[in-house]
Every structure is written in structure tokens, then in C-alpha cells.
C-alpha positions as CSV (number, residue, x, y, z in Angstrom):
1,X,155.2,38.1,90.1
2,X,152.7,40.5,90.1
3,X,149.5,40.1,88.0
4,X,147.5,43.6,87.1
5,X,144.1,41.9,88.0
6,X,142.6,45.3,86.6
7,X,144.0,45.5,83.9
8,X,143.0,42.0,83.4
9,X,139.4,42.3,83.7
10,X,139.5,45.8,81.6
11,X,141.2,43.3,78.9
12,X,138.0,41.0,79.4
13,X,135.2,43.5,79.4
14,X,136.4,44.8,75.7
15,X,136.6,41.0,74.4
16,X,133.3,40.5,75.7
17,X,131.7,43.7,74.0
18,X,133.8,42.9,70.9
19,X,131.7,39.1,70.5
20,X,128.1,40.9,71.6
21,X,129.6,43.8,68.5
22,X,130.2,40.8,66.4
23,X,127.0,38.4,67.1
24,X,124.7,41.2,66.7
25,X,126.5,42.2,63.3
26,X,126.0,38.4,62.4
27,X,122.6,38.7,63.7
28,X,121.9,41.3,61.4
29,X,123.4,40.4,58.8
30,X,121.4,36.8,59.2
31,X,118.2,38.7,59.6
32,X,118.7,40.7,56.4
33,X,119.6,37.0,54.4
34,X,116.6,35.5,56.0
35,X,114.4,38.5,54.7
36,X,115.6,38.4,51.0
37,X,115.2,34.9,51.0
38,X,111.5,35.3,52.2
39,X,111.2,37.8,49.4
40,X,112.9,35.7,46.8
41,X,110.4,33.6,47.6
42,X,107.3,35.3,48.0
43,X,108.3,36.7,44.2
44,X,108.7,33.2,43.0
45,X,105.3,31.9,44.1
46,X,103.4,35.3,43.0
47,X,105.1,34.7,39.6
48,X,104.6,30.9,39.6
49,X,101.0,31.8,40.3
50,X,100.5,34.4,37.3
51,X,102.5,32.1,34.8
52,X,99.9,29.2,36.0
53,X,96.9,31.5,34.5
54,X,98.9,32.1,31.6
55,X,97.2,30.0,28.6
56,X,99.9,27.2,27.8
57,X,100.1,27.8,24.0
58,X,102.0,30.7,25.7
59,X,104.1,29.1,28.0
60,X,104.5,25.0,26.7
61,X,106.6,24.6,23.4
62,X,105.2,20.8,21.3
63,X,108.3,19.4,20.3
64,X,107.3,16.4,19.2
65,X,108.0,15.3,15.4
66,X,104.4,14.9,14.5
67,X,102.9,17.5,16.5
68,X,100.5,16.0,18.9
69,X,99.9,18.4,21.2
70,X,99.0,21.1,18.8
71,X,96.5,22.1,16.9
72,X,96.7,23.5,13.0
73,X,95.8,27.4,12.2
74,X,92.7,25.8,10.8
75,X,91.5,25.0,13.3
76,X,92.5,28.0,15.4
77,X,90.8,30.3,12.6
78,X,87.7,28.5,12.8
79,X,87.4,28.5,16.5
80,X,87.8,32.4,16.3
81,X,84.4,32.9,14.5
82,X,83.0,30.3,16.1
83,X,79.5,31.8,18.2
84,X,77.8,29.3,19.5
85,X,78.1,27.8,23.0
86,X,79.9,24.5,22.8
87,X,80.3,22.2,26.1
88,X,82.7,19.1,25.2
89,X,81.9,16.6,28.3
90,X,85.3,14.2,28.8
91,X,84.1,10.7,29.9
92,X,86.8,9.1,31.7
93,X,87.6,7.5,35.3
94,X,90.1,9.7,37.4
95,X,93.3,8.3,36.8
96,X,93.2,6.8,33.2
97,X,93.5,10.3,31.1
98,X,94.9,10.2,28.1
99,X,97.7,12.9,28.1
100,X,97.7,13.8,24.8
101,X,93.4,14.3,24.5
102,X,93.6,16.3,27.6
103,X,96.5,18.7,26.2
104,X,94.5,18.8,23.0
105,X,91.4,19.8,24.9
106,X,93.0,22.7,26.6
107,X,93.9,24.1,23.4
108,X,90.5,24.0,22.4
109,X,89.1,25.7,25.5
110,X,92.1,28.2,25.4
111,X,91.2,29.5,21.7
112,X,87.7,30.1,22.0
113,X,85.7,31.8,25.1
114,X,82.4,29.7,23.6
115,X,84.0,26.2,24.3
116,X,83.5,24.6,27.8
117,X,84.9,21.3,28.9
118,X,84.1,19.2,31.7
119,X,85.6,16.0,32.7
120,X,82.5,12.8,33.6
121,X,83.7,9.9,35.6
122,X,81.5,7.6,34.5
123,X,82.0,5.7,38.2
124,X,80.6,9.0,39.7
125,X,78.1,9.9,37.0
126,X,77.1,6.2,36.1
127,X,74.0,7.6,33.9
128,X,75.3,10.8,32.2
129,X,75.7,9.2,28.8
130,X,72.4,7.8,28.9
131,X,70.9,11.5,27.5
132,X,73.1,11.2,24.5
133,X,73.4,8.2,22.8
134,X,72.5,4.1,24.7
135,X,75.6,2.9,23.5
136,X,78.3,2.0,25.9
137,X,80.8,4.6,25.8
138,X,84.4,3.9,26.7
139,X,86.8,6.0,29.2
140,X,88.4,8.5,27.1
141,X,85.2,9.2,24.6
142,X,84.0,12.6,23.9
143,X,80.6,13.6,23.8
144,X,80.1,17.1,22.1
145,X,77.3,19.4,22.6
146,X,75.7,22.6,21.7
147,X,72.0,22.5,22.3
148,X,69.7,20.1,21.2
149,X,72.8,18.4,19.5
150,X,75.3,16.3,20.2
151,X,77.4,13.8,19.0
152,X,79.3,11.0,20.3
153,X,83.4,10.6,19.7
154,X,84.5,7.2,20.5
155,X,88.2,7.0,21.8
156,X,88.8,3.9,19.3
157,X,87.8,7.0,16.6
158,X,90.4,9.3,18.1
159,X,93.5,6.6,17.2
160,X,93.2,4.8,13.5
161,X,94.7,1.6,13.8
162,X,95.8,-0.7,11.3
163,X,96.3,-4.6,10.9
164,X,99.9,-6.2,10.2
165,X,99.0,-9.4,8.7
166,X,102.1,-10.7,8.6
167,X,101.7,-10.9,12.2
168,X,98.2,-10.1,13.3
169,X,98.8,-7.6,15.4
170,X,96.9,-4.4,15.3
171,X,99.7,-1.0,15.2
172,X,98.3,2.6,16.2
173,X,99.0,4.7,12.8
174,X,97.8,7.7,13.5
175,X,96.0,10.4,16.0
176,X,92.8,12.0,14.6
177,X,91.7,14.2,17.9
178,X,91.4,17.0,16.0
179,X,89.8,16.2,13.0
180,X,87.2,14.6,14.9
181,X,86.6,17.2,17.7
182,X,86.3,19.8,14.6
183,X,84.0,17.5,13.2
184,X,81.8,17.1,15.7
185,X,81.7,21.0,16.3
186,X,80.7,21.1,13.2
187,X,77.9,18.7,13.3
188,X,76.1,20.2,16.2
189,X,76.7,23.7,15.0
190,X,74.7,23.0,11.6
191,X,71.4,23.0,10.9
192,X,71.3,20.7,7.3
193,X,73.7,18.3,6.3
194,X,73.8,17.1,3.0
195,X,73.0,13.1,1.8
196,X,74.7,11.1,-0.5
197,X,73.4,8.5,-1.9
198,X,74.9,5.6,-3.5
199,X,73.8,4.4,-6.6
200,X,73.0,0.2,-6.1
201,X,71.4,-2.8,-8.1
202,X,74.5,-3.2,-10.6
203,X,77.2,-4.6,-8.5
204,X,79.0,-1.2,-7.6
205,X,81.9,-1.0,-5.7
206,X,81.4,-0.5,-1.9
207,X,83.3,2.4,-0.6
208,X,86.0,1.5,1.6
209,X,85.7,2.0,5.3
210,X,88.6,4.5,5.1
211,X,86.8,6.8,2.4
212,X,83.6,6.0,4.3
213,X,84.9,7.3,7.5
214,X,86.5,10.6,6.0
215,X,82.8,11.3,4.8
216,X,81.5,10.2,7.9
217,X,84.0,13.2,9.4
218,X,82.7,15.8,6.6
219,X,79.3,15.3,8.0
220,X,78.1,13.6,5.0
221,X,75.0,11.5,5.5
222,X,75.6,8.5,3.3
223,X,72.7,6.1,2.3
224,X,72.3,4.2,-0.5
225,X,69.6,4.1,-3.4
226,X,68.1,1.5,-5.4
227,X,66.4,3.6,-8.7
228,X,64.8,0.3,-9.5
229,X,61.9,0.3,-6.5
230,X,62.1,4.7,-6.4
231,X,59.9,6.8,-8.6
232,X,62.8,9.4,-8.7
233,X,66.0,10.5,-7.3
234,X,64.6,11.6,-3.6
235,X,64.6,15.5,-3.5
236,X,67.1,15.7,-0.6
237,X,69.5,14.3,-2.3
238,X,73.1,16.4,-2.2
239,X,74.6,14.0,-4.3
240,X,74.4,11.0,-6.3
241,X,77.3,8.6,-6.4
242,X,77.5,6.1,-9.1
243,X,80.5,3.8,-7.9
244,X,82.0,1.8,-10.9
245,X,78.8,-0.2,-12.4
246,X,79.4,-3.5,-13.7
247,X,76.2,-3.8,-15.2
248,X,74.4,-1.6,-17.3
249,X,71.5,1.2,-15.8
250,X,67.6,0.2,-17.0
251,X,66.4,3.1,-19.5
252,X,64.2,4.0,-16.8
253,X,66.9,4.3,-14.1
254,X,68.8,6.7,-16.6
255,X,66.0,8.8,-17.4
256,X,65.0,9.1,-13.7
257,X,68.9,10.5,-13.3
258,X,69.0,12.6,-16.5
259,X,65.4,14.0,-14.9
260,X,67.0,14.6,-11.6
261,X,70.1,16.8,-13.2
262,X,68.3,18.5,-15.6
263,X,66.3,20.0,-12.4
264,X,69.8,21.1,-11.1
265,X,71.2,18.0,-9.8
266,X,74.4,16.7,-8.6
267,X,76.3,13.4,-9.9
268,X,79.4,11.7,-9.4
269,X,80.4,9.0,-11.7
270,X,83.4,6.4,-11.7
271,X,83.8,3.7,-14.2
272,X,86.4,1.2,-14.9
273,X,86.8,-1.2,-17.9
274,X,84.5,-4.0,-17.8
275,X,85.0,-5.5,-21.6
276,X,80.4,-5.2,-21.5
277,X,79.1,-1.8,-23.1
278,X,76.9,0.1,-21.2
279,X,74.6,2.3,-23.0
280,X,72.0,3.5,-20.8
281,X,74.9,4.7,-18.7
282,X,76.6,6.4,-21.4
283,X,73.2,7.9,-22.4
284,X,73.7,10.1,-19.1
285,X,77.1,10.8,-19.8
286,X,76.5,12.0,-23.5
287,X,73.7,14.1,-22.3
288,X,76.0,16.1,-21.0
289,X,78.9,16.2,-23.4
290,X,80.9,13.4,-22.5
291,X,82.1,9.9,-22.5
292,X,84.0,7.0,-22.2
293,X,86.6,5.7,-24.7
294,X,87.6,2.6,-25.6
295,X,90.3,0.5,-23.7
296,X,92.6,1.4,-21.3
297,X,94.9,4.3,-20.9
298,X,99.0,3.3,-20.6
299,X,101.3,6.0,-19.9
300,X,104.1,6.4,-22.7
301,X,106.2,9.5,-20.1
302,X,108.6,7.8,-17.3
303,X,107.5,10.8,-15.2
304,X,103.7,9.7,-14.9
305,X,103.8,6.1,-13.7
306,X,105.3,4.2,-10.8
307,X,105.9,0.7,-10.0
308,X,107.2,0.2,-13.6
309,X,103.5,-0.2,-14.8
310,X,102.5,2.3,-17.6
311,X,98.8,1.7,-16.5
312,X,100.0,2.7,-12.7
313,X,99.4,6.2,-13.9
314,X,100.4,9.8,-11.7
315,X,98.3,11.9,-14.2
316,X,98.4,15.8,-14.3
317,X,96.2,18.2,-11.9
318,X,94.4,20.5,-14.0
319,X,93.6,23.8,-12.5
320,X,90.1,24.2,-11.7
321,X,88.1,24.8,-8.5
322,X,87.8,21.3,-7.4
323,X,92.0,21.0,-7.7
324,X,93.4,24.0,-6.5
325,X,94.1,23.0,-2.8
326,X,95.6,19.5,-4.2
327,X,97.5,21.4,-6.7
328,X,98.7,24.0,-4.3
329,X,100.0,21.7,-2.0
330,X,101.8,19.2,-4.4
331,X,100.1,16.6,-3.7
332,X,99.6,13.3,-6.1
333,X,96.5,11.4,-7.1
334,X,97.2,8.2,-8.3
335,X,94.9,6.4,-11.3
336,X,95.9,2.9,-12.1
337,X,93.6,1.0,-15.2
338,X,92.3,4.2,-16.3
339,X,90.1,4.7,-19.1
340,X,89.8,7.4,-21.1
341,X,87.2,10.4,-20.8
342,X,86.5,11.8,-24.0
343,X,84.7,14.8,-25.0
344,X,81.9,14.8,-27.4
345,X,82.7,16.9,-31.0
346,X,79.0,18.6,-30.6
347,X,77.3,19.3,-27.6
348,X,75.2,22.0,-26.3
349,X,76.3,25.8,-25.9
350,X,75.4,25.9,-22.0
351,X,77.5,23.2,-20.8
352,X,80.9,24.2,-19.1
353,X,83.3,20.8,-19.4
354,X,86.8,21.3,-17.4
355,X,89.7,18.6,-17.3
356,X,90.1,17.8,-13.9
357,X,93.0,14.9,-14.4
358,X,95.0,14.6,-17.6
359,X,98.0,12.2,-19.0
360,X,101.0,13.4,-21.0
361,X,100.9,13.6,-24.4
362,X,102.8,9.9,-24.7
363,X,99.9,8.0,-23.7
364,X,98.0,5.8,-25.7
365,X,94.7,3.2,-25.4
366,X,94.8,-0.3,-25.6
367,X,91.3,-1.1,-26.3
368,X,91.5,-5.1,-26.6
369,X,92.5,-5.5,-23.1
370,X,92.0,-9.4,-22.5
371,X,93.9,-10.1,-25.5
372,X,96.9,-7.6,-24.8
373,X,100.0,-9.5,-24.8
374,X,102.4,-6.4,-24.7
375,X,102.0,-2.8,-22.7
376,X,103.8,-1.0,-25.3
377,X,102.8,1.3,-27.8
378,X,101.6,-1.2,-31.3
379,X,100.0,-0.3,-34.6
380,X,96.7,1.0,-34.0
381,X,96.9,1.9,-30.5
382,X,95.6,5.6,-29.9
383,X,97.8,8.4,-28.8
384,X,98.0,11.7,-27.3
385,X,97.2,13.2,-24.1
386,X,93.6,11.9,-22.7
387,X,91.7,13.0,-19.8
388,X,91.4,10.8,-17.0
389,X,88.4,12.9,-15.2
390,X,86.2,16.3,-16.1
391,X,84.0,18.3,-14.5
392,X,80.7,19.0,-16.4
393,X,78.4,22.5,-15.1
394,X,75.4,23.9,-16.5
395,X,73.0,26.8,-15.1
396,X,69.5,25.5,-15.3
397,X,68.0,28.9,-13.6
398,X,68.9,31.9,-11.1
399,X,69.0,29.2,-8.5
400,X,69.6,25.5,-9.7
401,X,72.8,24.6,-11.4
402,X,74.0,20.9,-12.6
403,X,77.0,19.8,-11.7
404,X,78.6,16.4,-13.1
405,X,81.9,15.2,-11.7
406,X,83.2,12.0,-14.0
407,X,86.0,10.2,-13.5
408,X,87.0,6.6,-16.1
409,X,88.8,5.0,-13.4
410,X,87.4,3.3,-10.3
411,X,90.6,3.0,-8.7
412,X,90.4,6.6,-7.0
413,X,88.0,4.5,-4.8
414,X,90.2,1.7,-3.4
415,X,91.9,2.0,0.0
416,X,95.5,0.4,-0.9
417,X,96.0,2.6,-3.9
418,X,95.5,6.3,-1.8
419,X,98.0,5.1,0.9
420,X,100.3,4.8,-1.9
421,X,99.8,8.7,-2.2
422,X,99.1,9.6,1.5
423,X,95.0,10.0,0.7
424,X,95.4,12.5,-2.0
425,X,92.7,10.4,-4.1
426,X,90.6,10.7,-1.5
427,X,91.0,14.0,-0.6
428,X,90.4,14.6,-4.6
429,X,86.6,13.0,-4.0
430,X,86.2,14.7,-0.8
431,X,87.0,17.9,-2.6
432,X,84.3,17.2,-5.6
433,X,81.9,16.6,-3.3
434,X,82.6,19.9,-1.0
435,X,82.1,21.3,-4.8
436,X,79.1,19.9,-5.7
437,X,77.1,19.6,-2.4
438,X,76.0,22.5,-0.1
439,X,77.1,22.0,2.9
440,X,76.0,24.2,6.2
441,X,78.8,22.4,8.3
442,X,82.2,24.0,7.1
443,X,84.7,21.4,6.4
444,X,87.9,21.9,8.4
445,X,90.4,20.6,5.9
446,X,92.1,18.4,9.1
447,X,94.2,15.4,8.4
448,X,94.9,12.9,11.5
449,X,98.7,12.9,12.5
450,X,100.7,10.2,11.6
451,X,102.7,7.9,13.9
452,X,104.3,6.0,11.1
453,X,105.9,6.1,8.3
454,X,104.3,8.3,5.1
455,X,104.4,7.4,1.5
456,X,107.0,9.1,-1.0
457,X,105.2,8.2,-4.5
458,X,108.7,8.9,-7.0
459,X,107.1,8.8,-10.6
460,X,109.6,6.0,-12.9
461,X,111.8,8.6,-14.5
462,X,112.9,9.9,-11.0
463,X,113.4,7.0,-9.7
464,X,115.8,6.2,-12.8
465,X,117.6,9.2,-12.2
466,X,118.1,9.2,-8.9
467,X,119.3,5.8,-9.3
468,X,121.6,6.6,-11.8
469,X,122.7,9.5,-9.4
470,X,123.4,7.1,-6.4
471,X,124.9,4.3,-7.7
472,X,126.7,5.4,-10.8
473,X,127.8,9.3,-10.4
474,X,128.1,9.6,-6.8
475,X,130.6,6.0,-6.5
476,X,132.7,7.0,-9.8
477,X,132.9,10.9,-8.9
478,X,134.9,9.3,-5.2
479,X,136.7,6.6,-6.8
480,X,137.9,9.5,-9.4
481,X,138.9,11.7,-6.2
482,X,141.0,8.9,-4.3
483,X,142.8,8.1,-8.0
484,X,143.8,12.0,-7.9
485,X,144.5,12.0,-4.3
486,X,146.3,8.8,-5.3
487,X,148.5,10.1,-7.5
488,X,149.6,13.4,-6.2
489,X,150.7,11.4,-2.9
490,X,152.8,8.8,-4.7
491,X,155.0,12.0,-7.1
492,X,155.7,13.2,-3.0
């Protein structure tokens, strides 16, 4: 046999230009990946970069239920005309952040070119408090500052807390970063803050720590004042709070008030039945066109009380200035062992008197309360619609006007009954007092988020109904439908 070694090694030659014509399409065509890739790349970690500057209200989405990491328009409209330099220093040891401050923060800085923030570890900067305040201040606490002045947020301030005492343990209720941060702004970006000052010598009512700490928040400066050992009402006074006396004023201590609002003073008065009379006190009241009636107010409407107690009464808003938010929004205010504030027949032309809180026209007095043996309506019991709080204004001159807030029921004041409608009582007092008092720190209307549960106050007649709804027409409107279903299935 005869092998054709030429033709052999021509066969060889073209299958070894065919594999150098196939790895250098291969190598070309791996090149060209390899370069797309790069670019891919490249594009990903330019656009990574730009999204990074991107502000993260832009680019992060807060789902959570209560919105934590968010702040309200509020907020975000005051922070728009805000024109003052603000620098909010974060004291806190690298590693122990608290996510949601630190989210909440940048929002802050990322809404308004005047606010600055700069994180302190205190283990680097051991003495950087000690220019603001010689208190110790705990990792996570804020220290805001514009100025000359600053103030101090303590992280136990941020979180309101609550004792179960069922079981003595404390639960986290709510987060209050942004009330408190807007606070503070506030605070160091006003130049006077009003005082209030709290009427004592007659065993008042202390104000609850809750309602204490919400004025506290508004900037309020809250003393208290004992007319007894003063010549007069001190002339820096915003306001004067009379909390719920249990024993009558002096005649001098109610002239020195009557002296102070006939100059263009501010008062807020609560009272609650006591069984004593208490003229000096009424004297002030009665100068300026009202009072308070005899007994106790019990609510005859289903629709405006709870807890089956006609004296656990949901009275009407009234539309004034002083209402207008709470009425807007729906909210409740809750008045339990009211009295009645009644209007004098004949009282001077200059005064302005406007209902602030009002019951329905089924209501009635009971006016010998430690004898009552029955809450319903008996022979002699007063009816019709009484007012359970009034607002009392009168010009004195081109700049000084009096403005009296009264409420008859002391209530409004205690801490268990505004949880039962979600702080609307006090957000009713906080609302007088933004009325009465001027205030150069604007009050951001902020309320903390809650991590619990909130209140659903259901006035008795709803209740009833829905009741009646659930487990009477609901059940028999199904039982009626299977019957029918029943039936048409057996005639198959």
C-alpha cells in the first residue's frame, strides 16, 4: 500500500490553521466578554456610587407599622424655615448605635442644610459633655446645640416606658425621637419661654409626670407659686394654673389673682366636687361671668359615656380656637365626675364666654352626691345640656388681653383617664395653654410612636349596637342562610 505522505501533511497543515482560525475566534470572542463584563461593572460601581449620595428619603422605603424611621410633614415643614445653625452632637461608644436614632438623625440632617450632626464617643472624647450639662450622660443621648444654647436629650427620654405590675417588669411603649429632637430645636432656637406657675397652699392636685413631661417637651418652664408669702402674681408669669383646690383661696390670694387678670392676665382653673363651698375662689370665677353649679353632672345619652357609668362622660367638642385641631382630628376627651360650668344671667358687655366642652341635652346634676343612692334621673335633679369647660376673653387695652380657661372637672388632669383616650385630655390642656401663653418656641404638634397597643374609647350606645350587631344579627342572618340552603338541598 501506498500512503500519499503529501497529501497527508497538506491534510494537516489546514487542520492546524483551522484550530489557530478557531482559538483566535474564541480568543476574540472571550476578549469582547471580558470587556463587557468590565464595563458592566464599571457602570454598576459608578451608579452604586451616585445612588450612595442620593439622600435615603429617596432611595429607603419605612415599612414598618408604626413608622419609626420616618419623620411627620411637621416636622419636615418646620425644618424648611428653619435659619439658624443647629449642630446635634450623638454621644455614643462605636459599636452600640441605636439603629433607629441614627436613621432618624439622617433624616434630620437630610431636610435641612442648617443641621449638622456629629457622632462623640465618649471613650475618645471622655470630657465633651462636661461644657453642656455635669450630669452623666448615657451612650445614645443627644446633646443639641445652636449657640450659646443647648440642651440635653437623655436616651431613657427618647423611649417612654411603662410598668406592668402584674409582673414588675418595665415594657418599652413608645418611641419619642422626634418629639424630643424638635423640642430641643426649639428650645435653643428661642429667645423667651413662657412660665407656668402652679397655684399651691390648698392641697391641689400635682400634675402627673406624663402631663408634666409633655409641658416639659412644649418648653414650658413649670414652677409653682404659693400667693400666701408673694405680694402678687410675679410679672413673668405666662400662666397661672389652679389645679383642683380642696380648700378655699384667702380673700387676699383672690384679689391678688383678680389684680393680676384684670392687668391682662392668663388663668387656668380646674375644679372637682369637694361637698365644701369655696367662695373666694368663686369670687374670681364670677368676676368674670362664670361658675360652678351644684353637684355632679350624669350623662342621660348612651352615646356620651363609657364603661356603663353616666358620670364617665365623652362630652361634645365645641368649635372654638382652643378645639379645632382636636375636633378636626376626631379625637375624644374624656371627663369623668364633672361638674357643671354655668354662666352668670348678668355680666359685663366686654367679656367673650365660649363653651369649650358640652353634654347632651339628657344630662342632669345630682347635687347631694354622698347621699346619692341611684345614678338615674329622680325628682328634682336638673336637666339639659350643661357645659363641662368655657373659655372666658376680655381686651383690657391695644396690647393686654385676659384670657380665662375653666374647666368643673379635675379629671382632665389624671394620667389613667387620658390613656383611656390616647392623650386627647392632655393634648386639650396643652392646647389652652398654646392659646393663652406666648410662646417664642413653636410647638411642633409631635406625638411619640407607639409600640403597643392604642385605646379605642366606644361611647355605651355603640357598644350596644355593635353588640347587638355581632352576636344577634350576624349569627341569626347565617343560621337563616344554612336553613334556606337547607331546604332547597333536601326538595333535590
Amino acid at each position: 500500500m501506498k500512503i500519499n505522505i503529501k497529501k497527508k501533511l497538506k491534510s494537516a497543515g489546514s487542520t492546524i490553521k483551522e484550530m489557530g482560525s478557531i482559538n483566535k475566534k474564541s480568543l476574540k470572542n472571550g476578549s469582547y466578554s471580558m470587556a463587557v463584563t468590565a464595563i458592566v461593572i464599571a457602570v454598576l460601581v459608578v451608579v452604586n456610587l451616585i445612588v450612595g449620595q442620593i439622600p435615603e428619603k429617596y432611595t429607603q422605603v419605612d415599612v414598618s407599622t408604626q413608622k419609626l424611621y420616618t419623620i411627620s410633614d411637621e416636622t419636615v415643614s418646620y425644618l424648611k424655615n428653619l435659619d439658624t445653625d443647629i449642630t446635634i452632637y450623638h454621644i455614643v461608644q462605636s459599636g452600640n448605635e441605636d439603629s433607629i436614632l441614627e436613621k432618624m438623625l439622617t433624616k434630620y440632617k437630610e431636610e435641612s442644610k442648617h443641621i449638622t450632626v456629629e457622632k462623640k464617643d465618649p471613650v475618645l472624647y471622655p470630657n465633651f459633655t462636661s461644657q453642656y450639662t455635669s450630669d452623666d450622660v448615657s451612650d445614645n443621648s443627644l446633646i443639641v446645640v445652636a449657640g450659646d444654647k443647648s440642651k440635653v436629650i437623655n436616651y431613657s427620654d427618647l423611649y417612654e416606658t411603662q410598668v406592668d405590675y402584674t409582673t414588675y417588669q418595665t415594657n418599652t411603649t413608645g418611641f419619642d425621637g422626634e418629639g424630643q429632637i424638635d423640642s430641643a430645636i426649639s428650645y435653643v432656637t428661642s429667645e423667651n419661654l413662657p412660665v407656668i406657675y402652679t397655684l399651691e397652699g390648698h392641697e391641689e392636685l400635682e400634675l402627673n409626670s406624663s402631663l408634666t413631661d409633655s409641658l416639659e417637651k412644649a418648653n414650658y418652664d413649670v414652677q409653682s407659686l404659693n400667693l400666701l408669702t408673694q405680694d402678687a402674681v410675679p410679672e413673668d408669669t405666662g400662666c397661672l394654673l389652679i389645679a383642683a383646690p380642696q380648700k378655699d383661696l384667702s380673700e387676699e390670694e383672690a384679689q391678688k389673682i383678680i389684680t393680676y387678670m384684670e392687668a391682662g392676665g392668663k388663668v387656668m382653673i380646674f375644679t372637682e366636687y369637694t361637698g365644701t363651698d369655696m367662695p373666694n375662689l368663686k369670687s374670681v370665677l364670677e368676676n368674670y361671668g362664670v361658675t360652678t353649679g351644684d353637684g355632679v353632672i350624669m350623662e342621660g345619652d348612651t352615646g356620651h359615656y363609657i364603661m356603663q357609668r353616666p358620670y364617665y362622660i365623652v362630652p361634645t367638642i365645641d368649635s372654638s380656637d382652643i378645639t379645632s385641631d382636636i375636633k378636626s382630628n376626631n379625637r375624644y376627651v374624656l371627663a369623668p365626675i364633672s361638674q357643671p360650668v354655668k354662666t352668670l344671667s348678668d355680666y359685663r358687655d366686654t367679656l367673650e364666654i365660649t363653651p369649650l366642652l358640652s353634654t347632651s341635652d339628657k344630662a342632669y346634676t345630682k347635687k347631694d352626691v354622698q347621699n346619692m343612692s341611684t345614678y338615674e334621673k329622680e325628682d328634682g335633679d336638673e336637666e339639659g345640656s350643661f357645659q363641662v369647660g368655657v373659655s372666658v376673653t376680655e381686651q383690657v387695652d391695644d396690647d393686654n388681653t385676659t384670657q380665662l380657661v375653666y374647666f368643673g372637672c379635675a379629671s382632665l388632669l389624671d394620667e389613667a383617664t387620658d390613656q383611656q383616650v390616647s392623650g386627647g385630655n392632655t393634648d386639650l390642656v396643652l392646647a389652652a395653654l398654646g392659646w393663652m401663653c406666648e410662646n417664642d418656641a413653636p410647638v411642633i404638634d409631635v406625638t411619640s410612636k407607639s409600640l403597643t397597643m392604642s385605646y379605642l374609647t366606644v361611647p355605651q350606645f355603640d357598644a350596644a349596637y355593635w353588640s347587638i350587631i355581632v352576636c344577634g344579627v350576624i349569627p341569626v342572618a347565617f343560621l337563616l342562610i344554612g336553613t334556606v340552603i337547607w331546604f332547597k338541598r333536601r326538595k333535590q
